[in-house]
C-alpha positions, 0 to 999 in steps of 0.5 A: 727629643719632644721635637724630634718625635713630633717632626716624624708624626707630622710626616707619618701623618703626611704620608698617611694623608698622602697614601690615603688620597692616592688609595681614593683616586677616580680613574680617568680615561686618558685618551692617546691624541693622534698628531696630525701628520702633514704631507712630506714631513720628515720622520717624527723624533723617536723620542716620541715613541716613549712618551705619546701625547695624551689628552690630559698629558697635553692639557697639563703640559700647557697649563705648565708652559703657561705656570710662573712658578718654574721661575724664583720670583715666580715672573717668568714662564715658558710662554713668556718668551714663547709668544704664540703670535710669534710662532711661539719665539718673541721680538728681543734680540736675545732672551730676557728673563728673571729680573730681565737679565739677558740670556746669550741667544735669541729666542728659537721659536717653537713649532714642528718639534716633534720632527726635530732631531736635536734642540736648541741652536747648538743641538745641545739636547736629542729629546724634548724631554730633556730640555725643560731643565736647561732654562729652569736652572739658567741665571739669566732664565729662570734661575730656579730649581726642579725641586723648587718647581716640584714644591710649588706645584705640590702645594697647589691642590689644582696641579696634584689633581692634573697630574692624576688625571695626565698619570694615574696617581697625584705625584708630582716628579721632574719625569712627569713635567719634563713629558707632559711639557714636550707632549704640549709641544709635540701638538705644536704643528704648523703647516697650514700656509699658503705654501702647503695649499699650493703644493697640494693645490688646495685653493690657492696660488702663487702671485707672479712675486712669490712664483718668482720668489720660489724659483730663486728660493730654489736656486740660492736657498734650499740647500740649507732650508730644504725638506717641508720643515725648511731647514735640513737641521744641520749646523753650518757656519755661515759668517754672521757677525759673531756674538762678542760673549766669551761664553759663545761657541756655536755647536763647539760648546757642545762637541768642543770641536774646532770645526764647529766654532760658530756653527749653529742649527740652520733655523725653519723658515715657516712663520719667520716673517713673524720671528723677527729679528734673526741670527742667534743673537738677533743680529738682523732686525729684518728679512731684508737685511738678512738677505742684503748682508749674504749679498754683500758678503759674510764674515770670513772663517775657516769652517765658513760653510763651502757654499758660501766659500766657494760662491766668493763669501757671498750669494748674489741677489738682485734687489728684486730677488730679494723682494721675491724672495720675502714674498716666497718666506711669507706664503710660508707664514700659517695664521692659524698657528699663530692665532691670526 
């Protein structure tokens, strides 16, 4: 009984301190940032609408990206997979994480995100909001909890101030981290290439490679990679040598639909030259072998995308088309993005 009594005013007490701090806190002005929308990208994702970057919102959410707290043993963060220098992916064939346990795929790297309709190479998540649990909770990831990740973070004064400041008052929620995390990330726009200077003719022009790598680009490629983001996000089956885990199924892990066995979100090409090695599991280590391989032919499927089923399970490229072709993928490599 002594024990009990003691435990409940230890808590009276707690939420006393607690109600106390949050009855002296100094308002801060929070000022909404405006994203800087670069020509003919596509609409911004809605999810935007409910959760507008803030100046203090983005600074928490980058200081959270950066916390190895998310993790158990508190060795894994978001930016360690998420290298800025690699357009915030990494150069691991698939994710490591916790104990260096491997994850099923490659790292997607983490640019434009707030022009992407869904996330994740099977497009499991609509909103970057609802993400940050999926690798918090992963085994081969994180493997921690929200709760976990809310405790440390409460008993460190410097977060419970951030959050004041991001939100009004000191509490610490998994809404709040999840908002202030995909605020960060929403103010991760790349578009500042030699590409984007060319196009609206802002001091720089193509080499007679990368003109040439353009026109082929054009011809063999921008179906898939189409609009300014290079990609058009749908998922396509497009015959790469398939992951041998029995836990992978493309897009059919999400919609447990036949036809999208193998099926996976068609990635960006801006900044790949720095993002290698590419496929989902990071089959090819070079741009090069990317391009050999759809040469030779892929693999054979009966959801294999129809423009590769029509062309022969293949697209033809000469030796020098594909030297154009990389030429063409590296004007769309932005140095300032990834701080070079």
């Amino acid at each position: 009984m002594l024990k009990l009594t003691i435990t409940l005013a230890f808590i009276v007490l707690l939420t006393s301190c607690s109600t106390q701090e949050n009855e002296n806190l100094i308002p801060y002005e929070n000022p909404e940032i405006q994203l800087d929308i670069p020509p003919g990208f596509p609409a911004l994702n809605s999810a935007i609408n409910d959760n507008r970057p803030t100046k203090y919102g983005v600074a928490l959410g980058e200081k959270l990206f950066h916390e190895k707290k998310f993790s158990g043993n508190n060795t894994i963060s978001c930016a360690s997979c998420h290298h800025q220098a690699h357009a915030f992916a990494d150069n691991n064939k698939q994710a490591i994480g916790i104990y260096d346990r491997v994850g099923l795929r490659n790292t997607p790297p983490i640019q434009n995100l707030a022009f992407i309709k869904s996330y994740n190479w099977d497009g499991n998540k609509l909103t970057l909001e609802s993400q940050p649990l999926v690798p918090i909770i992963t085994h081969e990831e994180m493997n921690s909890s929200i709760l976990e990740v809310m405790t440390k973070l409460d008993a460190d004064e410097s977060y419970r101030f951030l959050f004041q400041k991001a939100f009004g008052d000191m509490q610490i929620t998994p809404d709040r981290i999840y908002r202030s995390l995909a605020q960060y990330e929403y103010t991760l726009i790349s578009a500042n290439s030699k590409y984007d200077r060319v196009i609206q003719h802002r001091t720089a022009t193509f080499t007679e490679s990368e003109r040439r790598g353009y026109t082929v680009f054009n011809a063999k490629c921008s179906t898939c990679h189409s609009t300014s983001l290079f990609t058009d996000q749908s998922f396509r089956n497009v015959g790469f040598p398939i992951n041998p885990s029995t836990e992978e199924a493309g897009r059919a892990r999400i919609t447990g639909k036949a036809e999208d066995f193998m099926r996976f979100r068609v990635p960006s090409l801006r900044n790949a030259e720095f993002t290698a090695p590419y496929g989902s599991f990071g089959q090819f280590p070079t741009l090069r072998a990317v391009l050999d391989y759809f040469d030779k032919g892929v693999l054979a499927a009966d959801n294999l995308d129809p423009i590769l089923k029509d062309n022969g399970n293949r697209i033809p490229l000469s030796e020098q088309e594909k030297d154009d072709i990389i030429a063409f993928i590296k004007t769309l490599s932005d140095s300032t993005f990834i701080g070079k």
